[in-house]
N, C-alpha and C positions, 0 to 999 in steps of 0.2 A: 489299610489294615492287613495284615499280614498272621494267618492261621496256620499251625504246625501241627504234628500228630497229640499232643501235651497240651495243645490250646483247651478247656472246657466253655462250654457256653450254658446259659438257659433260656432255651427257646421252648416254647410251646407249654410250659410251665412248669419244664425243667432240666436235669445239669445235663449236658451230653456232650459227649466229645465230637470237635469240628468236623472230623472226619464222616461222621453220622449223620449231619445232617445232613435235611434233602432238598435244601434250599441253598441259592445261591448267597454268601454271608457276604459279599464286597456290592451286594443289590442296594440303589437307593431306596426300594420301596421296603424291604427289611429294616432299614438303618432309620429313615427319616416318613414314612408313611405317606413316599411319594409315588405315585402311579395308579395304572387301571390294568384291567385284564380283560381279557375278550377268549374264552373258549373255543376251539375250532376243532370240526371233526370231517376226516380224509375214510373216505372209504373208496375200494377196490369196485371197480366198474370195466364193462369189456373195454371201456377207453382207456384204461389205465388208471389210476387212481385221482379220484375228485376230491376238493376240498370242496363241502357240504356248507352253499350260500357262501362264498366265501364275500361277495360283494358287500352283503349283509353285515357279516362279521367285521368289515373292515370298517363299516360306517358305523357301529355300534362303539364301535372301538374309537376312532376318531371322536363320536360325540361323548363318548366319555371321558376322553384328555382334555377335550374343551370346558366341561362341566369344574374340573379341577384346575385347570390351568395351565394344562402341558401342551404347546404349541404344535399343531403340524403346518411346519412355513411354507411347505411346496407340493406338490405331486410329481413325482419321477415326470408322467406323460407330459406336462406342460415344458419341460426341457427337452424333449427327441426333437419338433422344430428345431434349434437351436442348434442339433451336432452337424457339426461340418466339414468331420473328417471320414474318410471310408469307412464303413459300418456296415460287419456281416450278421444276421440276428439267426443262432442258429438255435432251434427244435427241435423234442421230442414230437410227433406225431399222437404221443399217446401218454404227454406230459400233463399230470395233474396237479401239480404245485403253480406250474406255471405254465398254462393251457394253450393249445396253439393258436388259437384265435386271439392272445395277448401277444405272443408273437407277430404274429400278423400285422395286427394293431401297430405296434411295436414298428415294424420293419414299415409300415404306411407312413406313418408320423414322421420316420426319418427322410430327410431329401437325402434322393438315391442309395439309400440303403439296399443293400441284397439278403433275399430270404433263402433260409437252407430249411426244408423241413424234413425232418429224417422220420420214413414210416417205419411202423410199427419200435418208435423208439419212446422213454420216457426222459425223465427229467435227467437224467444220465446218461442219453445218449451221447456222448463223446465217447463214455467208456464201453456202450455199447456197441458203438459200429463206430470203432478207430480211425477206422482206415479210409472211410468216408469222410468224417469229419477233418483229417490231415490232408487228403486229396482236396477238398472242396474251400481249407482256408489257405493250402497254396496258390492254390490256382485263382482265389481271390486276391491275396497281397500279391502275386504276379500281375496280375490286374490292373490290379485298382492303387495300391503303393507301390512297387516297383515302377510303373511305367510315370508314373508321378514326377520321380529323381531324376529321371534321365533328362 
């Protein structure tokens, strides 16, 4: 489906132009009344920002696609065994989206993986400390893929 500024719709119980709305209109669960939702809330901590029970939230969530019928076929974690080519897992220190003790985790799981944890960084740390993160994934593919080829 294909919406332009001239498209009109009636959602919510009436006409409005596609532009206005505040929904995404090419969503399965808009069109055919497929899906679930799961609310999450991030609040600002001296660590950087938390996502509030996210563990929680993500099993609620899951048991809710199950109830309807939307499959979850895997868990990321259960493939890191599995990678077996050079894998740098790099970190925020102060990353709340994605915590560093999932990094951790993360860089555990993988065989021979290398951990970079950038302090006092968040979920952004590349853009935060550049220059670290360009020093630290040379001097990895110098490493660990260059010396590979030769």
């Amino acid at each position: 489906m294909y919406y332009n500024d001239k498209t009109v719709l009636f959602l919510d119980g009436k006409f409005i132009k596609a532009a206005d709305a505040k929904t995404d209109l090419i969503c399965q669960t808009l069109h055919y009344g497929y899906g679930v939702f799961e609310g999450i809330r991030a609040y600002k901590t001296v660590n950087g920002v938390k996502i509030f029970k996210a563990h929680e939230h993500f099993d609620r969530l899951r048991n809710s696609a199950a109830l309807v019928g939307i499959p979850f076929q895997h868990s990321a974690e259960e493939l890191l065994p599995d990678i077996v080519v050079p894998t740098l897992v790099v970190v925020g220190a102060r990353d709340g989206f994605t915590p560093p003790e999932r990094g951790r985790a993360m860089a555990a799981a993988i065989p021979s993986a290398e951990l970079l944890e950038i302090p006092n960084a968040s979920h952004t740390a590349p853009i935060e400390r550049p220059h670290l993160v360009d020093w630290t994934i040379r001097d990895f593919m110098t490493r660990r893929v260059d010396e590979k080829r030769e």
